[in-house]
N, C-alpha and C positions, 0 to 999 in steps of 0.2 A: 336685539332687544336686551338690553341688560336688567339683570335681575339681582337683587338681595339674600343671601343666606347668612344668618347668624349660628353659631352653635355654644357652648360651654365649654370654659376651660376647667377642668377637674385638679384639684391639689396637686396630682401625680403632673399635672401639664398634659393629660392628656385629653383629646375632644373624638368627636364623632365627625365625619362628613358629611356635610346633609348628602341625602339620598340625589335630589338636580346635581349636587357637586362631583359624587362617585360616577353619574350616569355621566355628563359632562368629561370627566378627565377618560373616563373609560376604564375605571377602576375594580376591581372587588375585594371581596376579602381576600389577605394573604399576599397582594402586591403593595410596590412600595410606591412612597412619593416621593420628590423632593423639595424643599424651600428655598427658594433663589431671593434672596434679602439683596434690593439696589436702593438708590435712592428715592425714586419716586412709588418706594413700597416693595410688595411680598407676590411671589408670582408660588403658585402651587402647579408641579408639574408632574405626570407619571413618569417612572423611572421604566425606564424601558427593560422587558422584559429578557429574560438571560438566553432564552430562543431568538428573539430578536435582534441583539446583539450579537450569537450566531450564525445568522442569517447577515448580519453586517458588518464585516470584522474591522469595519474601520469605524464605527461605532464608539466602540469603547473607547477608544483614541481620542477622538475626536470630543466627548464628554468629559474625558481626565482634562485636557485640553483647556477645554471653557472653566471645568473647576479651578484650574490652577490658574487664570486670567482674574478669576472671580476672585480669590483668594490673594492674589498682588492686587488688584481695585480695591478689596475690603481694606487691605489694610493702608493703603494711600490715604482712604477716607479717613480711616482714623488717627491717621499724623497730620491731616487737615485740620482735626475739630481742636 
């Protein structure tokens, strides 16, 4: 089922999660997110925590990885427009 959450952007750029959103990503205070900006929009994702990444050493590899893919696609796009 999909659902709708709005929040506010604050001057500083900063907002709140709704509370469905925190529950969803499996968030709380004090962890982080990340924003994966593609073209068909914004994906909001947990950042995997520094135990967990412990726990997976090929983890962090594997995340640098995809940034730096993401990071050559941003910029492709932008010597397209």
């Amino acid at each position: 089922m999909t659902q709708l959450y709005q929040s506010k952007i604050f001057a500083n750029g900063s907002t709140t999660l709704p509370k469905p959103v925190r529950d969803a990503l499996g968030v709380k205070a004090g962890d982080s997110v990340r924003y994966v900006i593609a073209e068909d929009g914004v994906q909001v994702l947990k950042k995997p925590s520094e135990k967990a990444q412990a726990a997976n050493p090929a983890l962090p590899e594997a995340v640098d990885a995809a940034e730096h893919v993401m990071d050559d696609n941003s910029t492709l796009l932008r010597d397209l427009n």
